[in-house]
C-alpha positions as CSV (number, residue, x, y, z in Angstrom):
1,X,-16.6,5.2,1.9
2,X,-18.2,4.7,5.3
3,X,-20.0,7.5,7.7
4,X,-18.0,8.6,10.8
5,X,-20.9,8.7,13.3
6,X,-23.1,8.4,10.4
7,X,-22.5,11.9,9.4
8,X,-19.2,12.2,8.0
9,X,-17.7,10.3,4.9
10,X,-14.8,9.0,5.7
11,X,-12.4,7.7,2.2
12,X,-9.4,5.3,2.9
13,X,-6.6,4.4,0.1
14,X,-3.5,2.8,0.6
15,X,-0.3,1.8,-0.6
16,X,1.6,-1.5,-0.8
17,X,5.4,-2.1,-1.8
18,X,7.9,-4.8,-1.6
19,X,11.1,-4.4,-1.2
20,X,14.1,-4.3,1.1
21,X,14.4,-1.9,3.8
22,X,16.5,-0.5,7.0
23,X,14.6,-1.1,10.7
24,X,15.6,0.3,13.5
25,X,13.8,-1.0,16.5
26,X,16.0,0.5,19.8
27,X,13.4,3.6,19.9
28,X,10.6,1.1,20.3
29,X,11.1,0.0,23.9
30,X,9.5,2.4,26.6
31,X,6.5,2.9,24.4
32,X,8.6,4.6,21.6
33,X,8.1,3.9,17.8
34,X,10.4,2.0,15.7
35,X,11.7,3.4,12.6
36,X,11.4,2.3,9.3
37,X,13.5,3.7,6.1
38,X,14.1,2.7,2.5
39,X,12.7,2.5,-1.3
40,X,9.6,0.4,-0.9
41,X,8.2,2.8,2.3
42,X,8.8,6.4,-0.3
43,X,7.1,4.4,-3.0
44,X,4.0,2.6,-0.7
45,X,3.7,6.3,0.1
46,X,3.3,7.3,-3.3
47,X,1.4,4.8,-4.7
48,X,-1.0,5.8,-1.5
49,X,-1.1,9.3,-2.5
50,X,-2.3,8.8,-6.4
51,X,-4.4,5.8,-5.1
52,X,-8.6,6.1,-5.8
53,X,-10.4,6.8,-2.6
54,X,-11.6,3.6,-1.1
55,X,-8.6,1.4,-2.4
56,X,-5.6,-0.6,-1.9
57,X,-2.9,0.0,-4.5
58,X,0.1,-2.3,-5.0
59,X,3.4,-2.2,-6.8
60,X,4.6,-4.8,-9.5
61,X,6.8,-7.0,-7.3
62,X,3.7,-7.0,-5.0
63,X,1.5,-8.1,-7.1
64,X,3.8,-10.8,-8.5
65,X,4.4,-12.4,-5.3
66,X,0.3,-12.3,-4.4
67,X,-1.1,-13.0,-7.4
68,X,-1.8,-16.6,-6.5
69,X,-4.2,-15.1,-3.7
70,X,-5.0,-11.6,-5.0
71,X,-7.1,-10.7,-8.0
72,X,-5.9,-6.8,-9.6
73,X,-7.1,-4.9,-11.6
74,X,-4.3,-3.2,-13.8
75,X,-4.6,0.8,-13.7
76,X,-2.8,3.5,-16.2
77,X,1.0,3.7,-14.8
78,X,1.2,6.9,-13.2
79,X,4.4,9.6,-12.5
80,X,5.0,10.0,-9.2
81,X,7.1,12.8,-7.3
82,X,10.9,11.8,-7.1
83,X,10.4,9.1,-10.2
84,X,11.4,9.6,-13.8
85,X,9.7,6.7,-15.0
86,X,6.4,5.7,-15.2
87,X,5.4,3.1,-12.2
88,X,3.3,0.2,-12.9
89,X,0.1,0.2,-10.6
90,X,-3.1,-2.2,-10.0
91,X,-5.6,-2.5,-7.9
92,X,-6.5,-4.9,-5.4
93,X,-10.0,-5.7,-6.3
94,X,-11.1,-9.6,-4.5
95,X,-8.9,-11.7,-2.3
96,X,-9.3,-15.1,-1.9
97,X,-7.4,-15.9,1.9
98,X,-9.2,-15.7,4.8
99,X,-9.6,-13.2,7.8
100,X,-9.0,-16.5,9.6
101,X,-6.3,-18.0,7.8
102,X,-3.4,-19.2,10.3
C-alpha cells in the first residue's frame, strides 16, 4: 500500500471481467453518469471484493485475451456470492505494454 499524507495506509484491489454488457449513455449529458449493467460488471465486482489488497484480479476470458501482454499468477478459484461454481482467478503480476503505448 501507499500512505495517504504519509500517515494513512491506503490498500487498492481490483477487478477485471470481459464480457458483454448493456450501456446506457442518455444520463451522461449535463454532467450525469452513464450506466452500465450486465454479467462481467457483477462478476469484476466480485472478483474485486475477494481480491488481495494491493492487486489487480482478472477473470479467465480476461486473461486469455491478455496473455500475450500480461504475466498472472494463477490463484485458488474462489466461491463468490450469487455463483454456484467455483470461478477461476489470477493475478496480474508484470505487464509488458507501455504507459505510452498509442
Amino acid at each position: 500500500g501507499v500512505r495517504l499524507a504519509g500517515r494513512h495506509s491506503v490498500h487498492t484491489r481490483a477487478g477485471v471481467s470481459t464480457g458483454d454488457v448493456m450501456v446506457e449513455l442518455s444520463a451522461a449529458h449535463d454532467g450525469g453518469h452513464g450506466m452500465i449493467s450486465g454479467g462481467p460488471v457483477s462478476l469484476a465486482a466480485k472478483l474485486q471484493a475477494c481480491a488481495p489488497p494491493d492487486t489487480l484480479v482478472v477473470c479467465p476470458s480476461t486473461r486469455e485475451l491478455s496473455s500475450d501482454v500480461v504475466d498472472y499468477q494463477e490463484l485458488p478459484p474462489t466461491l463468490v456470492a450469487g455463483r454456484s461454481i467455483d470461478i477461476s482467478r489470477a493475478l496480474v503480476t508484470r505487464t509488458s505494454v507501455s504507459a505510452h503505448a498509442a
